[in-house]
C-alpha positions, 0 to 999 in steps of 0.5 A: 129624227122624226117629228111628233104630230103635238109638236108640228101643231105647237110649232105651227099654232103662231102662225095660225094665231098670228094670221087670224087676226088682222088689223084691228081699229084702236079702242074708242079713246073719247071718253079719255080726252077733255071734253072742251065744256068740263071745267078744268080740275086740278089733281089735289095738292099733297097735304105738305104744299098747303100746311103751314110748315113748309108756307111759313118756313124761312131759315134761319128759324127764330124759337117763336117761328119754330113754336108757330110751326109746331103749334100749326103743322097738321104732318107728323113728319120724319127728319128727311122727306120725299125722293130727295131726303129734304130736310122737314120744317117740323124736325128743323123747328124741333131743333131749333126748340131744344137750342132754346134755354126755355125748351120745356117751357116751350114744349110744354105749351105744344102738349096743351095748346097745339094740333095733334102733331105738334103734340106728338112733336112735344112728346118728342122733345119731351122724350129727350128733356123730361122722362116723366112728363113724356110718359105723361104724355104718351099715356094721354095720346096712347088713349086718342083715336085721331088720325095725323098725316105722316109723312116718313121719307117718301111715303106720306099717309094717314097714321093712328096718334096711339100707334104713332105714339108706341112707334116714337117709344120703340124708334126713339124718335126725339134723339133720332130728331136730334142727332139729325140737327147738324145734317138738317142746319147744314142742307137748309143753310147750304139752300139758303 
């Protein structure tokens, strides 16, 4: 079998390539290493580690501490959260409001006097108690331009209120809440 003059140059071109280049210095670094006089800066802390959720947060939850949660939690927040599908404060305290005789009553005060995500919270239970007051509701957060934090398993953001709004129509987001009461009492009394 004879060889082709293109493919001795292709079965040569490494060797040629590798003897050409030699040792080479690293690339300058200094620019990636402290500089002793800089102050220290810590990375930002994630929205969830300074909300008032999950710092005021202590199972068993009593109806007014889970309100208080509601009413001050600036997350949107899924049922299980980050890599370790950990029960969220905002959906043991939704719990916790629809165990409660007064359930509507409390809602209703998160739908006129809480954050943005306490209402998509009340919206929620609303979803699941009173049909036209959820209707109500969203028509009113359907119009809302703000934004909330999310956090959704392990992937936390920034959402639109109107688009959160059509997504807990279409999921059904206040039964889904819901029927993850037992597994979310069972992991945060299990933790406890």
């Amino acid at each position: 079998m004879r060889l082709r003059p293109e493919w001795m140059l292709v079965m040569l071109l490494p060797v040629a390539c590798a003897a050409s280049v030699g040792p080479q210095d690293p690339p300058e670094l200094a620019w990636a290493l402290p500089d002793a006089a800089a102050p220290r800066v810590d990375p930002p802390k994630p929205p969830s580690a300074t909300d008032y959720a999950w710092t005021h947060m202590q199972w068993p939850l009593a109806a007014d501490q889970a309100e208080s949660i509601l009413a001050n939690t600036e997350i949107f927040a899924d049922a299980a959260v980050f890599n370790s599908g950990e029960p969220s404060p905002q959906v043991a305290a939704f719990n916790v409001l629809l165990d409660q005789e007064d359930a509507l009553v409390r809602f209703e005060r998160l739908a006129d006097g809480s954050k943005v995500a306490g209402r998509l919270y009340a919206l929620c239970g609303f979803q699941v108690l009173n049909r036209p007051r959820y209707q109500a509701l969203a028509e009113e957060l359907k119009q809302s331009s703000k934004e909330v934090e999310t956090q959704f398993g392990c992937i936390g953001g920034r959402e639109k209120v109107a688009e959160l709004v059509q997504q807990i129509g279409k999921q059904k987001y206040g039964r889904y809440f819901r029927e993850s009461k037992t597994r979310i009492y069972s992991r945060l009394s299990d933790a406890g």
